[in-house]
Backbone as a chain_set.jsonl record, in Angstrom:
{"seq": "XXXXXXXXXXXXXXXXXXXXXXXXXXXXXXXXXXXXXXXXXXXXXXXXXXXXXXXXXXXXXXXXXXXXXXXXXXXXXXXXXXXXXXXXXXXXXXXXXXXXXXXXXXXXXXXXXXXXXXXXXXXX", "coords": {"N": [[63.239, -41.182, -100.186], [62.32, -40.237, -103.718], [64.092, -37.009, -105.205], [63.242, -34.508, -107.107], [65.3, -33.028, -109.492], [65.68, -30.473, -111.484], [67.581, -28.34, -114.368], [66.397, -26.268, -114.547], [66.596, -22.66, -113.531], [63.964, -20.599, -112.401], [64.132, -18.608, -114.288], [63.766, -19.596, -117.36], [61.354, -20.226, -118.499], [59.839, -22.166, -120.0], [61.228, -24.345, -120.255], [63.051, -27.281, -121.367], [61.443, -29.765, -122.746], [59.878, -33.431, -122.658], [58.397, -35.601, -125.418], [55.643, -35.899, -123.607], [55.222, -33.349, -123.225], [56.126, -32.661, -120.819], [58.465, -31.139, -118.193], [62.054, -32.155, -118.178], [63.239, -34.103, -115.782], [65.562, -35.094, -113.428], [65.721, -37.699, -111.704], [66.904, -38.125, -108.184], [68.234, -40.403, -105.732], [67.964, -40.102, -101.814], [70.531, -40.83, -101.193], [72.492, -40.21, -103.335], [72.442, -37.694, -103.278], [73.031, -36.864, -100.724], [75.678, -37.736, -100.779], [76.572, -36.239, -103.001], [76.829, -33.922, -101.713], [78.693, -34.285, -99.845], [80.66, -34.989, -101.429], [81.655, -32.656, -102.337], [82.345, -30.86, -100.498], [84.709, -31.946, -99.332], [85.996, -32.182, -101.532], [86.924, -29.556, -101.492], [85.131, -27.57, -101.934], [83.833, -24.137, -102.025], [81.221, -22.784, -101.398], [78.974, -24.158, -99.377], [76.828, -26.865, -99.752], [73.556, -27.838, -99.106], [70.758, -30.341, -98.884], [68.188, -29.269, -99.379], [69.379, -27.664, -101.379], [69.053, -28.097, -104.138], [65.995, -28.967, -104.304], [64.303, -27.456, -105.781], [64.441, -26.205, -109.072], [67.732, -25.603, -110.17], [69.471, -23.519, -111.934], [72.153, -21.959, -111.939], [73.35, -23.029, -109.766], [74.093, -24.999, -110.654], [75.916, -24.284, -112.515], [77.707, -22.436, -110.916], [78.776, -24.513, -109.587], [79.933, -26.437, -111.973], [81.588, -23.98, -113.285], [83.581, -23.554, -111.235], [84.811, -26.275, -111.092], [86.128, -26.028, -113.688], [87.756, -23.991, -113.409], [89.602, -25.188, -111.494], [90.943, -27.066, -112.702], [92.109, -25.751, -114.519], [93.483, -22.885, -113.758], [93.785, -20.401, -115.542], [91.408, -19.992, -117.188], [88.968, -18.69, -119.012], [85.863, -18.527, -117.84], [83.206, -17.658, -117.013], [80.287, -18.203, -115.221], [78.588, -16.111, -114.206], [77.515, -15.008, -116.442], [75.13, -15.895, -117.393], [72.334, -15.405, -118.242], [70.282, -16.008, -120.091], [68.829, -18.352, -122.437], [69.989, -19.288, -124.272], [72.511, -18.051, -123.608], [73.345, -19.797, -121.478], [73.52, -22.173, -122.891], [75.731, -22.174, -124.195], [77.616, -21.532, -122.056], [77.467, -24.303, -121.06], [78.439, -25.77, -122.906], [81.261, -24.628, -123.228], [82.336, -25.117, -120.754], [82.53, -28.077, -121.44], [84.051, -28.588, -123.124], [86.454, -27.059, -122.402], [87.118, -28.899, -120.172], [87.47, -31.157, -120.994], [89.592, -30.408, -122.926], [91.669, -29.82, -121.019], [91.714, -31.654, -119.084], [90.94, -33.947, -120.168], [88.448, -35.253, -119.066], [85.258, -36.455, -120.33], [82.451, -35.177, -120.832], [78.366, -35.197, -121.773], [76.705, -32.545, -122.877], [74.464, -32.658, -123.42], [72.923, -33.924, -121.535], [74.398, -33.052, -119.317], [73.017, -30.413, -119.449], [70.03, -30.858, -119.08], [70.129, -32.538, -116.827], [69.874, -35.111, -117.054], [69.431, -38.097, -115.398], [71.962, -39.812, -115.057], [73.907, -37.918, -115.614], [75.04, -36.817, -113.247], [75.555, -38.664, -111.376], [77.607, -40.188, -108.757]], "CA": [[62.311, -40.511, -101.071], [63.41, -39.308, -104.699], [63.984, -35.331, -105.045], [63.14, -34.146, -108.319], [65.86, -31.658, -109.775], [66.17, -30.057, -113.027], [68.783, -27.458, -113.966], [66.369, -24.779, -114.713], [65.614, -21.813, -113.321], [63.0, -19.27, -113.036], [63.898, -17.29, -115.979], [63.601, -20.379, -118.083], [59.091, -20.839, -118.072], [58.907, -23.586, -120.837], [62.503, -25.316, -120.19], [63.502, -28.651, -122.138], [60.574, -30.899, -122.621], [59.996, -34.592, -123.686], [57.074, -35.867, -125.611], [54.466, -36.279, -123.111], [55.392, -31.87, -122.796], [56.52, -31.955, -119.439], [59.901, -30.757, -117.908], [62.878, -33.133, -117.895], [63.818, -34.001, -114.57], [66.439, -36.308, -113.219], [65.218, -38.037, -109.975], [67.694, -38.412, -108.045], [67.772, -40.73, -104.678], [68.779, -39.485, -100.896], [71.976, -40.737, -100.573], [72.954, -39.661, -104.229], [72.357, -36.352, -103.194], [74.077, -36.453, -99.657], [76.964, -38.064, -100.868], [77.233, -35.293, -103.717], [77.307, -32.46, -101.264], [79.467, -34.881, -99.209], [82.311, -34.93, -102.129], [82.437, -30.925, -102.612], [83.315, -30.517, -99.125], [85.426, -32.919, -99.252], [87.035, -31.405, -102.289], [87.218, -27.928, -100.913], [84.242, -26.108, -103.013], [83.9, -23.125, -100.982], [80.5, -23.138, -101.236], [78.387, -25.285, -98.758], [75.757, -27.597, -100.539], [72.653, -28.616, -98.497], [70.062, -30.585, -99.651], [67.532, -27.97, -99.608], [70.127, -26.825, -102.651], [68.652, -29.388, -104.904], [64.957, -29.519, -104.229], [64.139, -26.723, -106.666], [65.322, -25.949, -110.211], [68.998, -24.213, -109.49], [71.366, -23.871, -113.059], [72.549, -20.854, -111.421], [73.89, -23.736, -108.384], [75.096, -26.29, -111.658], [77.044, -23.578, -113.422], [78.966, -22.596, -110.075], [80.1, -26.383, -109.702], [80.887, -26.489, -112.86], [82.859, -23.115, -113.236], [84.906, -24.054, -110.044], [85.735, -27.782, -111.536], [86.701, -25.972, -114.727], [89.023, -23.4, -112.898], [90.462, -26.082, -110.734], [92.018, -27.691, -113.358], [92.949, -24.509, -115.727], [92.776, -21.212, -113.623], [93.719, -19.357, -116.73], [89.995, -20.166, -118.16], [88.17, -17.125, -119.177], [84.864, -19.072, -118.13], [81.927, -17.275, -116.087], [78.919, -18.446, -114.379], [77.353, -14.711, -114.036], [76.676, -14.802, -117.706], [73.947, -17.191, -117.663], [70.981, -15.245, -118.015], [68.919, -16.358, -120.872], [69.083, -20.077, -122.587], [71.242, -19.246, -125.181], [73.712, -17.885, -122.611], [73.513, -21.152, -120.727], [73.737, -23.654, -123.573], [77.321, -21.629, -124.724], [78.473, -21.75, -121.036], [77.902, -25.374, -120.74], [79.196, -26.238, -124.08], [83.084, -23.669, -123.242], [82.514, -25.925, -119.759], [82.408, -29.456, -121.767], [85.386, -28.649, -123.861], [87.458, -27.311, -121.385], [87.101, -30.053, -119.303], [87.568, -32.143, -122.368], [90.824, -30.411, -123.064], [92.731, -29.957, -119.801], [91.643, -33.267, -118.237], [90.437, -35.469, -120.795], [87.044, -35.923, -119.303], [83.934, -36.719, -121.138], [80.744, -35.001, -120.267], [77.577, -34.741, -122.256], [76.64, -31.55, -122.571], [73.258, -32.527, -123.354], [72.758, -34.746, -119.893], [74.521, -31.998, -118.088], [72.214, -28.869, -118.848], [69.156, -31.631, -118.833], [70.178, -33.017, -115.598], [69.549, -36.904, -116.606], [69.599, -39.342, -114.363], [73.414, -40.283, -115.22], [74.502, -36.677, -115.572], [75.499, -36.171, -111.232], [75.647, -40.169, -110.254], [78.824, -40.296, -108.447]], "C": [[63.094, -39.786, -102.158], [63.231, -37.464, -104.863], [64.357, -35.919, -106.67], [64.051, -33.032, -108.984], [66.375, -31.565, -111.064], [67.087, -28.454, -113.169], [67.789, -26.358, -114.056], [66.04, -23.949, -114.168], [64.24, -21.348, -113.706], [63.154, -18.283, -114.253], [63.731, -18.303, -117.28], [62.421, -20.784, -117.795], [58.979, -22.139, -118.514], [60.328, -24.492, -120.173], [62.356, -26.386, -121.116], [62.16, -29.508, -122.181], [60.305, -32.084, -123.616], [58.791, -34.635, -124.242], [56.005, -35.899, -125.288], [54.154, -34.13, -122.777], [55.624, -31.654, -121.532], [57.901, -31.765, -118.923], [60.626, -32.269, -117.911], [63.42, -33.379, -117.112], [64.92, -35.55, -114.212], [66.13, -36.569, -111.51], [66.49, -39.024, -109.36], [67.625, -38.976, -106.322], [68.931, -39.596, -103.312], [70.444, -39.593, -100.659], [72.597, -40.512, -101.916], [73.411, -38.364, -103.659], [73.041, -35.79, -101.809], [75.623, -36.97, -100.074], [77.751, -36.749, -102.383], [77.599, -33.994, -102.816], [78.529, -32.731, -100.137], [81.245, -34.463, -99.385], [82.703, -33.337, -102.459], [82.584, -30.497, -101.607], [84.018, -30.828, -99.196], [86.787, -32.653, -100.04], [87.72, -30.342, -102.304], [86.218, -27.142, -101.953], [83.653, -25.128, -101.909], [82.727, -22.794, -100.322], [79.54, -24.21, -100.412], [77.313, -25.635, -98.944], [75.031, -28.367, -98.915], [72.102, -29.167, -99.552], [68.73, -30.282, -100.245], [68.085, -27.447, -101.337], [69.789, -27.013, -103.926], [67.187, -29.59, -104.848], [64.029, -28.419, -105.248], [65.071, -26.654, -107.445], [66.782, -24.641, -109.783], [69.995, -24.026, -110.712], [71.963, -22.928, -112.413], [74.008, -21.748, -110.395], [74.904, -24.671, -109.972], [76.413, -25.359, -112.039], [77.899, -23.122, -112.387], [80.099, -23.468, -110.008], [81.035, -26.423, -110.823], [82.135, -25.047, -113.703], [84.156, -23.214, -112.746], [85.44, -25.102, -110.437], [86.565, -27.148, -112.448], [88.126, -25.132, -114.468], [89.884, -24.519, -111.863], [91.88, -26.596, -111.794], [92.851, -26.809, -114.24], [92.469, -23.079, -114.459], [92.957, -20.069, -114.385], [92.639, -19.249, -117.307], [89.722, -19.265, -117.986], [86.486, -17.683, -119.29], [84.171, -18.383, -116.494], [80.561, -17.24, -116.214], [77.832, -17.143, -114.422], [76.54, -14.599, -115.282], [75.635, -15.171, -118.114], [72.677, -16.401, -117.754], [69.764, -15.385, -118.69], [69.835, -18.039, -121.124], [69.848, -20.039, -123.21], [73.013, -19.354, -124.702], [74.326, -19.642, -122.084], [74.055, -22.235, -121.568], [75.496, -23.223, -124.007], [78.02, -21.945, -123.38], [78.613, -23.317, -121.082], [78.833, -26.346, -122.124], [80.807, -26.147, -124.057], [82.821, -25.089, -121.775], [83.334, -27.366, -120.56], [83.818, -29.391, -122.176], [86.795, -28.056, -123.52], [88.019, -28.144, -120.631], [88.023, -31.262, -119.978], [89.184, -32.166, -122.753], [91.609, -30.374, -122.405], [92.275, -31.076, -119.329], [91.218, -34.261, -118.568], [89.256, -36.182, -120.074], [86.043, -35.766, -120.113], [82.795, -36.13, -120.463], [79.751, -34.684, -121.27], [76.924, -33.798, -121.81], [74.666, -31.574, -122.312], [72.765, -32.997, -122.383], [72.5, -33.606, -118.899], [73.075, -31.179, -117.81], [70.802, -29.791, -118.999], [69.107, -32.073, -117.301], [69.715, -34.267, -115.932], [69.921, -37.175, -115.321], [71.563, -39.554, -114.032], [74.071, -39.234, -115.392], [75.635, -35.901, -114.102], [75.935, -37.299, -110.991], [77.179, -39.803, -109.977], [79.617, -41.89, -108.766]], "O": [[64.06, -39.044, -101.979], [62.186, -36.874, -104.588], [65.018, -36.806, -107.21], [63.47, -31.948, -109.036], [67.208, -32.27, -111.633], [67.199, -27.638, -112.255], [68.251, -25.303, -113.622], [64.826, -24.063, -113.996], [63.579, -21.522, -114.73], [62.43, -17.496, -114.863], [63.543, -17.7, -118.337], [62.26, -21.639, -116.924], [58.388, -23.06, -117.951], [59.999, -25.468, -119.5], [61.301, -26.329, -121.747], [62.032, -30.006, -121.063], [60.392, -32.029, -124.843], [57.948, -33.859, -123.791], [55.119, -35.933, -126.142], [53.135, -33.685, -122.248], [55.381, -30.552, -121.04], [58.634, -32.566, -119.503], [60.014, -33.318, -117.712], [64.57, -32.973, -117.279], [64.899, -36.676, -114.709], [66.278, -35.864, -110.513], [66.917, -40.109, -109.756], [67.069, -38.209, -105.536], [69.905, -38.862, -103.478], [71.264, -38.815, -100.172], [73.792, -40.664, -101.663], [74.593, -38.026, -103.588], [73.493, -34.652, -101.687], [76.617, -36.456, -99.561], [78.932, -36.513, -102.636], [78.477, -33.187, -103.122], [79.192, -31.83, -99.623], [82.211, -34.095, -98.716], [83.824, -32.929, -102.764], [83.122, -29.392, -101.675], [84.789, -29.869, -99.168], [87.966, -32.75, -99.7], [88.781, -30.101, -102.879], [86.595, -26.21, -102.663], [83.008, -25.577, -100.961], [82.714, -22.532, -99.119], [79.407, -25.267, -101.028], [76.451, -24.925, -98.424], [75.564, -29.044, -98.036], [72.407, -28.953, -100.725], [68.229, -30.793, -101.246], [67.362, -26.998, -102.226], [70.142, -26.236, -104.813], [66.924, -30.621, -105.466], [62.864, -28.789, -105.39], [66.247, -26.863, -107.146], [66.811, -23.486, -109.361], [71.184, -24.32, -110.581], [72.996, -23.565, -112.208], [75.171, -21.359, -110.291], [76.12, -24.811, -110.095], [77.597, -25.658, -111.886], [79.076, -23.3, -112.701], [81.32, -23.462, -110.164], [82.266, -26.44, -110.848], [83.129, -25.209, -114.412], [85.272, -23.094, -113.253], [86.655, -25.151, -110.245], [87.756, -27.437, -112.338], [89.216, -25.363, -114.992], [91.069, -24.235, -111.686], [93.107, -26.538, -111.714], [93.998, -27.045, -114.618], [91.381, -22.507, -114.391], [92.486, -18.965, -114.111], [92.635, -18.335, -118.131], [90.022, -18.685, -116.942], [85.817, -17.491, -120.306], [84.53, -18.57, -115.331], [79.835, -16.58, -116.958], [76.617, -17.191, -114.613], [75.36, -14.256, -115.359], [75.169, -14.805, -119.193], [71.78, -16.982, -117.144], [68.628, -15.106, -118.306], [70.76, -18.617, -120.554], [70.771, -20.804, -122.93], [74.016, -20.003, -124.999], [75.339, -20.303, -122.309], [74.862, -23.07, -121.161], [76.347, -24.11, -124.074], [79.037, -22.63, -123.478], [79.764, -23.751, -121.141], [79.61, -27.3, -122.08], [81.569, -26.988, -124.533], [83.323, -26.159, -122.118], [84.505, -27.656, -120.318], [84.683, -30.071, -121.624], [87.882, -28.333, -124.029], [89.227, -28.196, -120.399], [88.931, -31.976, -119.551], [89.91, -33.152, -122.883], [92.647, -30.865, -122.848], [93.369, -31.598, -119.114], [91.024, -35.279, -117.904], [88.99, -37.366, -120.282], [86.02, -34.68, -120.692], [82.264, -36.709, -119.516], [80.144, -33.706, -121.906], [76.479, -33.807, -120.663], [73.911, -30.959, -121.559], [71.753, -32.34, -122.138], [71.569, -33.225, -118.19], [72.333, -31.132, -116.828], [70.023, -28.842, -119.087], [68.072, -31.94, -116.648], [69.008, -34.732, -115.038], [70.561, -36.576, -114.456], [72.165, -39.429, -112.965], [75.263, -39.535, -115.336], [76.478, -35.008, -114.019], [76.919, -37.238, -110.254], [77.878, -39.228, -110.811], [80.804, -42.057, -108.484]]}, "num_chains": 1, "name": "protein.A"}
């Protein structure tokens, strides 16, 4: 069965919406979603991901992950998760995320996917 999860919180009412005006969600299947909380054990995120973690809107849960990936690779980054509390906040965190990422490890992430949560934004 697909679980529906979009990044936003509760402090975000209207969030992102497409044409038809309804939220943008990325449906994502069961074993997507066990095998993601699979690989951050796996990796050592200190944090322990159920899938409960995922069945409501969590950016609060995205911007952890992605804080911790970003300090993994640089722990000099001056990049925090707590700041997130309006949209503005959020779209700047995930943006310093993208281009960190971008510059210590030469990956690619769309920023716009990410804080959307497409479909292709999590796939492992």
């Amino acid at each position: 069965m697909p679980v529906r999860v979009c990044c936003h919180g509760d402090t975000s009412p209207q969030g992102i919406v497409n044409k038809q005006n309804t939220p943008y969600f990325a449906v994502m299947s069961y074993r997507e979603l066990r095998n993601l909380c699979e690989m951050t054990r796996a990796i050592g995120y200190p944090r322990i991901l159920s899938l409960e973690n995922f069945r409501t809107p969590n950016f609060k849960l995205v911007a952890e992950l992605l804080e911790w990936i970003v300090k993994r690779f640089d722990p000099s980054a001056t990049i925090s998760a707590e700041q997130t509390t309006n949209e503005q906040d959020r779209v700047l965190f995930i943006k310093q995320a993208v281009l960190l990422l971008l510059q210590n490890s030469r990956l690619k992430l769309n920023p716009r996917k990410l804080y959307q949560l497409q479909d292709l934004s999590i796939k492992l």
